[in-house]
VOPAGU-2260 file (C-alpha; in pm, 1 decimal, decimal comma):
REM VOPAGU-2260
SITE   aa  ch    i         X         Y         Z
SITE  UNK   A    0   -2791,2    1080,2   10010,2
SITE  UNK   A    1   -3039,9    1394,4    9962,0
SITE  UNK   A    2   -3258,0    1395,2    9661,8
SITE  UNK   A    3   -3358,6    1708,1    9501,9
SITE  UNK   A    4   -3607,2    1765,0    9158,3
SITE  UNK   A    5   -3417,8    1916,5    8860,9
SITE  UNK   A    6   -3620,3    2253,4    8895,3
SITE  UNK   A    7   -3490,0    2236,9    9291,1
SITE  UNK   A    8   -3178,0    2220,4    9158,1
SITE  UNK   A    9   -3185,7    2532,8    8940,2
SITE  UNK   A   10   -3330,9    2742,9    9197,6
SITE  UNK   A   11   -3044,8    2983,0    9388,1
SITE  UNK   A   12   -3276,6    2952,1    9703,0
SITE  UNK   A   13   -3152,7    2579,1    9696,6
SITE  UNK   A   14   -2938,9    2422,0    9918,6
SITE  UNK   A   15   -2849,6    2164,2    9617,4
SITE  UNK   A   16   -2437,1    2294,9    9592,7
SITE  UNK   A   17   -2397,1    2337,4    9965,5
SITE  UNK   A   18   -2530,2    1990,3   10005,7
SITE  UNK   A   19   -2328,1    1871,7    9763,2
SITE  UNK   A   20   -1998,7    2017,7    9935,2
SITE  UNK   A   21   -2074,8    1762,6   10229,3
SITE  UNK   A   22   -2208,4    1447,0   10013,4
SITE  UNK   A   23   -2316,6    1277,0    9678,6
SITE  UNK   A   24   -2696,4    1465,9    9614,5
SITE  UNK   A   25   -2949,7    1258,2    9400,0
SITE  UNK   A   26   -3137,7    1472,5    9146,7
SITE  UNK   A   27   -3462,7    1362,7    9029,8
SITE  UNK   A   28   -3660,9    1414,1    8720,0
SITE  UNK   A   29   -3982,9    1294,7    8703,0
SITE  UNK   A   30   -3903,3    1109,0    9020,9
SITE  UNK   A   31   -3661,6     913,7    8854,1
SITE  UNK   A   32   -3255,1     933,8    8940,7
SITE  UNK   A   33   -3087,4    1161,6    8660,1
SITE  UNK   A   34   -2766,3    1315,0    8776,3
SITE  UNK   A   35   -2535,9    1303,0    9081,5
SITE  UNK   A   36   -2364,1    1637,3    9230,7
SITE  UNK   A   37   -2053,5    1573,7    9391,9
SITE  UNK   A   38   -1759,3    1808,3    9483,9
SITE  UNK   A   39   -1429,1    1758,0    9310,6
SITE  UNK   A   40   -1259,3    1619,7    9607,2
SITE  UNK   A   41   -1526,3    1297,0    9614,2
SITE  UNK   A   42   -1498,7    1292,4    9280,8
SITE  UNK   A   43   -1159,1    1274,6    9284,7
SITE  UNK   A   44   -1119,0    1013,2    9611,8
SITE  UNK   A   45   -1385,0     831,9    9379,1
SITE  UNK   A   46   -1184,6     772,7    9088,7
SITE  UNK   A   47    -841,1     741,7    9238,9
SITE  UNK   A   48    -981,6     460,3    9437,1
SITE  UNK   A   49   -1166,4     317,6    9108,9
SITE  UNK   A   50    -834,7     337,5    8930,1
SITE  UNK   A   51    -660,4     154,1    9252,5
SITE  UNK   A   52    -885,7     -81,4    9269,6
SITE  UNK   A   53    -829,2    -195,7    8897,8
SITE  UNK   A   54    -480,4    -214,1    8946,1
SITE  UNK   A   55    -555,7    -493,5    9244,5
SITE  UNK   A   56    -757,3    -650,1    9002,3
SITE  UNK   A   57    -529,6    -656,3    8747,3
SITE  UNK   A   58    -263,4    -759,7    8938,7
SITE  UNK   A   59    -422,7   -1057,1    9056,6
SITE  UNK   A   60    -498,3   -1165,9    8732,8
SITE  UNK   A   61    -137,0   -1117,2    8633,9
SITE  UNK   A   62     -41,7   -1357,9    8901,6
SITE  UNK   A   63    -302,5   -1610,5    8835,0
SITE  UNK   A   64    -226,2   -1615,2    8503,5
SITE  UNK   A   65     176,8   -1664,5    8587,7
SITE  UNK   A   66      80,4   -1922,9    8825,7
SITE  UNK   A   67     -75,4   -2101,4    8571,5
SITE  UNK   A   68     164,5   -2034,7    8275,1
SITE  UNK   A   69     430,6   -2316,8    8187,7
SITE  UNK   A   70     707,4   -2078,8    8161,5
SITE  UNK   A   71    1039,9   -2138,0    8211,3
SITE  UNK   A   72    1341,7   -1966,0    8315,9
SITE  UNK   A   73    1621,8   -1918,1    8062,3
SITE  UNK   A   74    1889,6   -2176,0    8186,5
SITE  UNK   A   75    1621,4   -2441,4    8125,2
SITE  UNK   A   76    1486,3   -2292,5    7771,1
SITE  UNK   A   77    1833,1   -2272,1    7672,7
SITE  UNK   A   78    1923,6   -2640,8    7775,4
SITE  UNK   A   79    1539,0   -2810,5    7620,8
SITE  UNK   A   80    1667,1   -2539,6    7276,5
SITE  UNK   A   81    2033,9   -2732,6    7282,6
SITE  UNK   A   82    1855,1   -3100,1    7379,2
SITE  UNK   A   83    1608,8   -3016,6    7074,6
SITE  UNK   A   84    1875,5   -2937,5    6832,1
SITE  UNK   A   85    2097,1   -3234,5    6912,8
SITE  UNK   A   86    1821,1   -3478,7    6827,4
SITE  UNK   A   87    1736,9   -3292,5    6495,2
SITE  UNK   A   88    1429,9   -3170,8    6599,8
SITE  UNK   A   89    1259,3   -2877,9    6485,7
């Protein structure tokens, strides 16, 4: 990734934009990171891939969770329901 000062930045004799067309450009101030120039299409592979990747997440937790859940299907909630009721319990 190129790294560029804030005051390189805001010069028009900068490369900073046409760098940024072609990757991710660091900019500096004080020699510390402060911003990140990207074009919209990285941007946009960035967070459509974020966003996919949180679905994979959350779909694995959905299935761990199910995995580990006690549910039952309907036939047998019915029956235990029916079993319950014909002992008197509540």
């Amino acid at each position: 990734m190129q790294s560029y000062t804030l005051a390189e930045a805001c010069n028009p004799q900068e490369t900073v934009f046409n760098q940024a067309a072609l990757e991710p450009v660091l900019l500096t101030n004080k020699s510390q990171p402060s911003y990140v120039i990207m074009s919209a299409d990285t941007y946009k592979y960035l967070v459509d891939r974020l966003m996919e990747l949180e679905d994979i997440l959350l779909g694995k937790a959905a299935k761990s969770a199910l995995n580990q859940s006690q549910m039952v299907g309907t036939e047998t909630f019915l029956e235990t329901l029916s079993r319950l009721a014909a002992n008197g319990e509540t």
